[in-house]
C-alpha positions in Angstrom: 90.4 142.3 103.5 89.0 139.0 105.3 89.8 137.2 101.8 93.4 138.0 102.2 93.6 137.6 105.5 92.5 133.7 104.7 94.7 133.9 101.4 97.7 134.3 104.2 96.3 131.4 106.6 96.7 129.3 103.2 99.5 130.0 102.1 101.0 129.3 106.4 98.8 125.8 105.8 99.9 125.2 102.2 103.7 125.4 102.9 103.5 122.7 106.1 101.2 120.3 103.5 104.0 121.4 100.7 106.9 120.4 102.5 105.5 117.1 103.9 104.0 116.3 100.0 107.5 117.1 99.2 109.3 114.8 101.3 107.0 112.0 100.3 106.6 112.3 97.1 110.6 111.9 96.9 110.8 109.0 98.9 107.7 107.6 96.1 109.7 108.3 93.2 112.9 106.7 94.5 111.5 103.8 96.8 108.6 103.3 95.1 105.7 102.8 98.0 103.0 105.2 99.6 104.4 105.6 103.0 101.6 105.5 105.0 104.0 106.1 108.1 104.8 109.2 106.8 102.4 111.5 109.2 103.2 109.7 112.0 106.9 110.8 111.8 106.0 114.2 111.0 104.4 113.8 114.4 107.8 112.4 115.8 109.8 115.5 114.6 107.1 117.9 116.1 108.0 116.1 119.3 111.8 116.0 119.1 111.0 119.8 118.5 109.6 119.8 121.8 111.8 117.8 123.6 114.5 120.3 122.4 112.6 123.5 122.4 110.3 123.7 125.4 111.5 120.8 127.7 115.6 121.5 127.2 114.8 125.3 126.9 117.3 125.3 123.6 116.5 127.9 120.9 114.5 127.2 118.0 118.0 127.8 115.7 119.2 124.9 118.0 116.1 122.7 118.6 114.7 123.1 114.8 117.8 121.4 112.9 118.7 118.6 115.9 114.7 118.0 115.4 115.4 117.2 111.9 118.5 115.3 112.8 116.9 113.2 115.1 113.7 112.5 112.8 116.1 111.4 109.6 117.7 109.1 111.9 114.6 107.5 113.6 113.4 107.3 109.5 116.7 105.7 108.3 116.6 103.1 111.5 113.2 102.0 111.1 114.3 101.5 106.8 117.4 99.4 108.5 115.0 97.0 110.7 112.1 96.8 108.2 111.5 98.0 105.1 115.2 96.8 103.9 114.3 93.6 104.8 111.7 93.7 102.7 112.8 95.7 99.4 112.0 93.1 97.1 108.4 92.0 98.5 105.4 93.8 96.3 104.2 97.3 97.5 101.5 95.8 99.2 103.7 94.4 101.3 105.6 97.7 102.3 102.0 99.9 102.2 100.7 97.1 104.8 104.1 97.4 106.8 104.1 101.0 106.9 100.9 101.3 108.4 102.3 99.2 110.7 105.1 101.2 111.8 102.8 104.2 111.5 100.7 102.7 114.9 104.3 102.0 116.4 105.7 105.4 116.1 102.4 107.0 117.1 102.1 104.4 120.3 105.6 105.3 121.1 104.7 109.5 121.0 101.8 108.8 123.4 103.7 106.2 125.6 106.2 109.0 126.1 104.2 111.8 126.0 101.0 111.5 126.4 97.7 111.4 125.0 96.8 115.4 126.1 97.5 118.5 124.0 100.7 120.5 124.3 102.4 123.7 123.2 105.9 124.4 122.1 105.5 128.1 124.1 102.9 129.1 126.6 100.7 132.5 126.3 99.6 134.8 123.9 101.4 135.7 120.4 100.5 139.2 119.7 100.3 139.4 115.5 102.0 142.1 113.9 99.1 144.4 112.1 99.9 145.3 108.4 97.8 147.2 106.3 95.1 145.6 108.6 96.2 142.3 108.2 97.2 140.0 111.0 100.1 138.5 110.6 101.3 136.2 113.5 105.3 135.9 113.6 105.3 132.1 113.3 103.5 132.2 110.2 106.5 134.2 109.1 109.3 132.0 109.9 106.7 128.9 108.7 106.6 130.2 105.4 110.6 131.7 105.4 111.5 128.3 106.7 109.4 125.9 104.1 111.0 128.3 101.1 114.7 128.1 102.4 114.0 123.8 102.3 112.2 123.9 98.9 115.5 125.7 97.6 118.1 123.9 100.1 116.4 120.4 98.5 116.3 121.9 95.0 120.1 122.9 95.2 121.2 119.2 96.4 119.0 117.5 93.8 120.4 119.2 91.2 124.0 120.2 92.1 125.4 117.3 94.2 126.5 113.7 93.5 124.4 112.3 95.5 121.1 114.4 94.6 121.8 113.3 90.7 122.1 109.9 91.6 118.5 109.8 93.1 117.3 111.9 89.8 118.5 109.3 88.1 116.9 106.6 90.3 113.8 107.9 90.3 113.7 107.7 86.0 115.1 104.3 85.9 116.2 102.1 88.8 117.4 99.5 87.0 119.6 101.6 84.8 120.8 103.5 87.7 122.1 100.3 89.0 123.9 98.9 85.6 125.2 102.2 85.3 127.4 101.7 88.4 125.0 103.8 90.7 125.3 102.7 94.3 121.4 102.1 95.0 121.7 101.4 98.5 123.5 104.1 99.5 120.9 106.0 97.2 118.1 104.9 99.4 120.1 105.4 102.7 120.0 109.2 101.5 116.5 109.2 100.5 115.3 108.0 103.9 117.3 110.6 105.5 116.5 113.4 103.3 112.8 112.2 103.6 112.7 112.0 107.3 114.4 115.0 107.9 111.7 117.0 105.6 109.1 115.0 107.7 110.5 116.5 110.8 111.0 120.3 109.8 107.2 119.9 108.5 106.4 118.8 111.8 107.9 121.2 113.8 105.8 124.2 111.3 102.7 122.3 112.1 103.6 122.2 115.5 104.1 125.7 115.7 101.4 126.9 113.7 98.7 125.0 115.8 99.2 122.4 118.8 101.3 119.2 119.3 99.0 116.0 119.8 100.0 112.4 119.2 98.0 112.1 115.7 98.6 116.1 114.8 100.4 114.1 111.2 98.3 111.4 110.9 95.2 114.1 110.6 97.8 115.9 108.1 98.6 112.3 106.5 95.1 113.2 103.5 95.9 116.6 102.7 100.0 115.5 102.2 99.0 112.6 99.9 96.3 114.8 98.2 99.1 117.4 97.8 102.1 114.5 96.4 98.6 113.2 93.8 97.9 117.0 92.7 101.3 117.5 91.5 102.4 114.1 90.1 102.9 111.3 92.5 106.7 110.7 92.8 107.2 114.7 91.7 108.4 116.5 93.9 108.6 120.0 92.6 104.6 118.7 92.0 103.7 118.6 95.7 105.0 122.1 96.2 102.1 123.5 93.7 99.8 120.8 95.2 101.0 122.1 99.0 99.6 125.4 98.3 96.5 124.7 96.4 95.2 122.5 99.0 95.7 124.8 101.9 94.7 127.5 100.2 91.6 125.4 99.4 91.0 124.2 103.1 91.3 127.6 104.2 88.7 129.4 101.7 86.3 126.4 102.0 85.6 127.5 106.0 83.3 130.5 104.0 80.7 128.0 103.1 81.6 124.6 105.4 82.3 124.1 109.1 86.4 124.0 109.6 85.5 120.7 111.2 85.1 119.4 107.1 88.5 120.8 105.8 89.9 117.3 105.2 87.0 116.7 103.4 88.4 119.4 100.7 91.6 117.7 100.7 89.8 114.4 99.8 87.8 115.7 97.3 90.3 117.3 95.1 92.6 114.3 95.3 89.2 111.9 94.0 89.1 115.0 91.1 92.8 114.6 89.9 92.1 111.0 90.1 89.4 111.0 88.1 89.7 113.6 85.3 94.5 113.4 85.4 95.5 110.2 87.8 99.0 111.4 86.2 99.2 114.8 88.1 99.1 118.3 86.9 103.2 118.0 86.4 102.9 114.9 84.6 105.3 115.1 81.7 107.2 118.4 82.6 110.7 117.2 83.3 111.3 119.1 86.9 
């Protein structure tokens, strides 16, 4: 029973790394960086969360989609001021400049909130007990909510105009453009999509532990490990990465302090980059 109980604290931790790997994974394939700013704006949605949830007193149906809102913008301005001033320079460029606005956003978070620890709702959760298994109500609406974005992102990538003009981005830019496809607008999308992800990831992790101002930047590892696992620039790839890791994480506390769970995530991503640097997915047309 303990080993399921931990298979359920996986699966909660797999589907926050799943959706973040998600998100940056399809902002890889189309833009064609590593955004190392990435955590840091997971952190920035967990705090518009806040803002929303806690400080407003709005409901989470109310405070969980303006968070999300709020994130894609911040995402798409800081793309206006910087990185689409830079779209040609060479991804070291952009990877240098992301970290950049990485200690920006994370300066900003503690500037306004703080450096201490917060919660989205004070006292005790009381788990529901099934089949003597402890199952906390967040983890519920974690998990629900990570599987209605996988299909909700699914459904626009593969239904709407838009969503098949990034598809077909991420095979071929250069075609894409020849072929009439507005690229600009493309990216405008991607960044929104992508920050917007960020922000509902950070508003599961959030909810699942504690809000501090580097809660994404300690999740930054286990999200690229995730987007590497899968197929860097695969989405769909990050999903089965997502879950594997946390599971991982989770199991590992049997034989490691919890203290070394990143290390898990390190050493599986220095495994797929040794033995299939291409990803598990690499090759299956998702």
């Amino acid at each position: 029973m303990e080993y399921v109980q931990t298979l359920i604290y996986g699966i909660v931790l797999g589907s926050i790394i799943a959706v973040a790997g998600m998100a940056l994974s399809l902002s890889y394939g189309i833009l064609r960086f590593a955004n190392f700013a990435h955590g840091d704006l997971l952190t920035a949605g967990a705090y518009f969360g806040f803002v929303f949830f806690t400080l407003l007193g709005w409901p989470m149906y109310v405070a969980f989609p303006l968070a999300m809102a709020v994130t894609a913008c911040l995402t798409l301005g800081i793309d206006r001021v910087l990185f689409q001033r830079l779209r040609q320079s060479t991804p070291v460029i952009l990877l240098i400049s992301s970290f950049g606005v990485a200690l920006i956003v994370r300066a900003g978070v503690q500037l306004a909130f703080g450096p201490d620890t917060q919660v989205y709702a004070r006292g005790i959760e009381f788990p529901m007990q099934v089949g003597g298994l402890r199952i906390k109500p967040t983890h519920l609406y974690i998990v629900g909510g990570a599987i209605a974005i996988v299909i909700g992102l699914h459904l626009f990538l593969r239904r709407t105009k838009v969503g098949k003009a990034m598809r077909a981005m991420s095979d071929n830019a250069d075609l894409a453009r020849i072929s009439g496809i507005d690229t600009e607008r493309v990216i405008a999308w991607t960044w929104l999509i992508g920050g917007a992800v960020a922000g509902a990831s950070g508003v599961f992790l959030a909810m699942d532990t504690q809000l501090h101002p580097v809660m994404g930047f300690r999740l930054l590892l286990a999200i690229f490990a995730a987007a590497i696992f899968g197929g860097i620039g695969k989405p769909y790839g990050a999903i089965l990465g997502g879950l594997i890791i946390g599971i991982a994480e989770e199991f590992s506390t049997f034989v490691i302090s919890p203290a070394y769970k990143p290390a898990v995530a390190f050493a599986i991503m220095v495994l797929v980059l040794i033995f299939r640097p291409q990803g598990l997915l690499s090759g299956v047309k998702t």
